[in-house]
RODO-2510 file (C-alpha; in nm, 4 decimals, decimal comma):
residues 176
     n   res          X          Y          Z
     1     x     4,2461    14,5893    12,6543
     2     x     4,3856    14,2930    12,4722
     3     x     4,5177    14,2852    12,1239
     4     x     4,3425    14,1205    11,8694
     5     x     4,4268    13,7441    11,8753
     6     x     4,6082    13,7319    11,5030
     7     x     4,8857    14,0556    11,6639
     8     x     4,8684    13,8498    11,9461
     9     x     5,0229    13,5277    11,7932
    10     x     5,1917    13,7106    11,4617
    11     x     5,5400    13,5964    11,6045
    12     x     5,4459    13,2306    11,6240
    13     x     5,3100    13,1751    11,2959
    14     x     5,6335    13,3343    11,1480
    15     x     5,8395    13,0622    11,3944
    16     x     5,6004    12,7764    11,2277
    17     x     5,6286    12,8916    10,9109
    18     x     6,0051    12,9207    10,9100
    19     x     6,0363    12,6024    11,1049
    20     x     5,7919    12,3952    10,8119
    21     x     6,0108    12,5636    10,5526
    22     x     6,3167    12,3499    10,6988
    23     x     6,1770    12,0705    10,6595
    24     x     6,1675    12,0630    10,2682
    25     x     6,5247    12,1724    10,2922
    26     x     6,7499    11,9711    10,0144
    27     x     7,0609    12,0416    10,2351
    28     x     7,2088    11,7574    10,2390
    29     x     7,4659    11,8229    10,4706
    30     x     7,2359    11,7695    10,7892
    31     x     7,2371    11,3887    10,6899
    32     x     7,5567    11,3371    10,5700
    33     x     7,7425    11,0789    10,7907
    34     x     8,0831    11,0121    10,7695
    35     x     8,1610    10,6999    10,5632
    36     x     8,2380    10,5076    10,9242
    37     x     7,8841    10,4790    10,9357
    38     x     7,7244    10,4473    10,5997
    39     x     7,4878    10,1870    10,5491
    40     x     7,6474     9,9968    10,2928
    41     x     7,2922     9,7820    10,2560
    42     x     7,1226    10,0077    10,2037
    43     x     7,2970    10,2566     9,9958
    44     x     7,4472     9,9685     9,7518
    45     x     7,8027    10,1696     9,7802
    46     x     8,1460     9,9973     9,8446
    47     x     8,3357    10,0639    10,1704
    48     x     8,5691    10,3499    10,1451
    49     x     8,9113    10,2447    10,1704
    50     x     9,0650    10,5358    10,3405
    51     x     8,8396    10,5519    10,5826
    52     x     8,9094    10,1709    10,6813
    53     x     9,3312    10,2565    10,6526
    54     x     9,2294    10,5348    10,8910
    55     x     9,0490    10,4146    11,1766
    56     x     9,2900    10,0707    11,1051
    57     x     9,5870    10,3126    11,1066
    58     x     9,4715    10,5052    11,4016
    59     x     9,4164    10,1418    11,5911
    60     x     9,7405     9,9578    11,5303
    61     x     9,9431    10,3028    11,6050
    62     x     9,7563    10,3743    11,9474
    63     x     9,9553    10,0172    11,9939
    64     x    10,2670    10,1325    11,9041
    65     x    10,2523     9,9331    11,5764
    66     x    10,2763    10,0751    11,1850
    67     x    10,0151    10,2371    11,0509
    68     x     9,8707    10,1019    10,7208
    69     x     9,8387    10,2251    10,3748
    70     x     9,6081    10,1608    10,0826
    71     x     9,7109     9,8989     9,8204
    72     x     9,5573     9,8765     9,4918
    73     x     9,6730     9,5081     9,4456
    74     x     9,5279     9,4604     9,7876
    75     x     9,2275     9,5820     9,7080
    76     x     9,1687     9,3696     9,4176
    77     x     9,2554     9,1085     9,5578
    78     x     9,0232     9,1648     9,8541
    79     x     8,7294     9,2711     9,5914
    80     x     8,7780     8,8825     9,3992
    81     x     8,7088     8,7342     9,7763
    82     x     8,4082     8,9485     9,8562
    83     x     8,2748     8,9107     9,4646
    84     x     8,3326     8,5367     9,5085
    85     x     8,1877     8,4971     9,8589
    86     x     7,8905     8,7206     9,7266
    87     x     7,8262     8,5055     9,4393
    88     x     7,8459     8,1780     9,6244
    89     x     7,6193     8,3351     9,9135
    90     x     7,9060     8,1608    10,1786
    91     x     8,1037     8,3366    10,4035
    92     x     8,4652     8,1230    10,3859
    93     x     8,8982     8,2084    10,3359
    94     x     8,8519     7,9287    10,0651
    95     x     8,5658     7,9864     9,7761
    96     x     8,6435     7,9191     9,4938
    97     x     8,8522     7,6074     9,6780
    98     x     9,1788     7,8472     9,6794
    99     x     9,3000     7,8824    10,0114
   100     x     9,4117     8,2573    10,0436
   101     x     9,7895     8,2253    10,0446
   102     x     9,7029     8,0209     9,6847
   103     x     9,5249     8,3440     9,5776
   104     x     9,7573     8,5918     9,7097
   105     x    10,0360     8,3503     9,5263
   106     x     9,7881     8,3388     9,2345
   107     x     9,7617     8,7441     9,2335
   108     x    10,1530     8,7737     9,1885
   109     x    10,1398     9,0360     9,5068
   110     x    10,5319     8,9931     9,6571
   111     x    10,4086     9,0095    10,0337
   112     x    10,6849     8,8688    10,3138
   113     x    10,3667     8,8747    10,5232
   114     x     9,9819     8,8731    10,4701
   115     x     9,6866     8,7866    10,6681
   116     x     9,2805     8,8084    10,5346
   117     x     8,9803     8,8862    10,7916
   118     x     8,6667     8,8348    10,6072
   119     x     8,2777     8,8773    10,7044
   120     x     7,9437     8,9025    10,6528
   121     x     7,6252     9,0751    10,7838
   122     x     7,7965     9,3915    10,8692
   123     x     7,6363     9,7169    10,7106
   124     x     7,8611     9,9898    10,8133
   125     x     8,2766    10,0034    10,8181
   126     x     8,2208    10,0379    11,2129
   127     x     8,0842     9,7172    11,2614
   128     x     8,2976     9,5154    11,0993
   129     x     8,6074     9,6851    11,2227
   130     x     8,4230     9,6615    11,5822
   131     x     8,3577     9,2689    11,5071
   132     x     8,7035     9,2000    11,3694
   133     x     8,8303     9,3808    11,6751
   134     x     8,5929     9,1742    11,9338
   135     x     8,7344     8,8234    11,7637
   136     x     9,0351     8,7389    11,9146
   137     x     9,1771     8,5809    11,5786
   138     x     9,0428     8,8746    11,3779
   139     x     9,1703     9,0871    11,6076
   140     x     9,5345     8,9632    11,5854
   141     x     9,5291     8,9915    11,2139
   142     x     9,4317     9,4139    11,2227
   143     x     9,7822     9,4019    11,4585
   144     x     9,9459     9,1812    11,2988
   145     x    10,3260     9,3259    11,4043
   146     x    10,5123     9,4185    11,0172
   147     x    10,1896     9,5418    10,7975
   148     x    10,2276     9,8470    10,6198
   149     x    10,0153     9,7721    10,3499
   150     x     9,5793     9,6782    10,3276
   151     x     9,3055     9,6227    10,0902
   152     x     8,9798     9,6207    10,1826
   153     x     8,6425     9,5784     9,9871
   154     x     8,2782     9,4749     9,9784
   155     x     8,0282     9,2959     9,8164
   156     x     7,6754     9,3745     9,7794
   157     x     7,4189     9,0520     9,7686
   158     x     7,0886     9,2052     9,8499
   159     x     6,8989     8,8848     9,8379
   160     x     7,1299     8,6643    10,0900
   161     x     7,0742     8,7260    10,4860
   162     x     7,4283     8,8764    10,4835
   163     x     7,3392     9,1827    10,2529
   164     x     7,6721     9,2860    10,2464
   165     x     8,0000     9,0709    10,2338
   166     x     8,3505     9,1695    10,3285
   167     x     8,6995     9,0955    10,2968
   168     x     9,0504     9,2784    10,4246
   169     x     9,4058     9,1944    10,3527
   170     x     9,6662     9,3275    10,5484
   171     x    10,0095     9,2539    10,3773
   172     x    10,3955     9,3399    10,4293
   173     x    10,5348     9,3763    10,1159
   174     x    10,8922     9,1635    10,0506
   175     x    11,1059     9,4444     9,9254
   176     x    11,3840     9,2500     9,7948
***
């Protein structure tokens, strides 16, 4: 004799039951991403520094060069280029008509060295350390022999094709 179809199938609506209850879960750990790949167009939110010194860091060493450190003078001075690029909706070293050794000058930062990569379009930190590191000039600025020191920022301009603007300074400082 067979048992009564609801006995039969008691375990299975217990598994769908539990496995609709997950689905309203507010655990937000099962989305978090780490900030490498956070949608910065979406989310509105700056890039996160450290993470950009680390997978920089972790780059230049695996070539047997210095790893970086974040600057706060570097940053700000990075921030002014992606603010100004933002507002002018151009992606350019020279907004503003200041080239940037005339800002870095301007910003009173005492670097024996400094280079700038700047960008556009990319969402997440990976991209535009991936397209930096796929330009052969961008890529010889993140190893850039000498840098101990980088700033990195963004700039949010939801209404431009870019979305998101970008700018990095990697700097050795003159310690005269």
């Amino acid at each position: 004799m067979r048992a009564p179809f609801a006995r039969r199938h008691a375990g299975f609506g217990l598994l769908l039951a539990l496995l609709l209850a997950g689905c309203g879960t507010t655990d937000t750990s099962l989305t978090d991403q780490p900030a490498f790949y956070t949608n910065l167009a979406k989310t509105g939110k700056p890039v996160d520094p450290e993470a950009a010194a680390s997978i920089i860091s972790d780059y230049r060493t695996a070539r047997g060069l210095t790893p970086v450190s974040v600057d706060p003078a570097l940053n700000k001075i990075a921030q002014d280029q992606a603010n100004a690029m933002a507002r002018a909706d151009n992606l350019s070293h020279e907004v503003g008509g200041r080239s940037f050794m005339q800002r870095m000058k301007a910003s009173g930062y005492d670097a024996k060295l400094a280079v700038e990569n700047v960008g556009a379009g990319y969402h997440t930190l990976a991209e535009a350390f991936s397209g930096w590191r796929d330009s052969p000039s961008h890529n010889k600025n993140m190893l850039a022999p000498g840098m101990t020191r980088m700033g990195i920022a963004t700039a949010n301009a939801p209404n431009s094709k870019y979305k998101v603007y970008w700018a990095l300074v990697l700097a050795q400082p003159d310690e005269r």
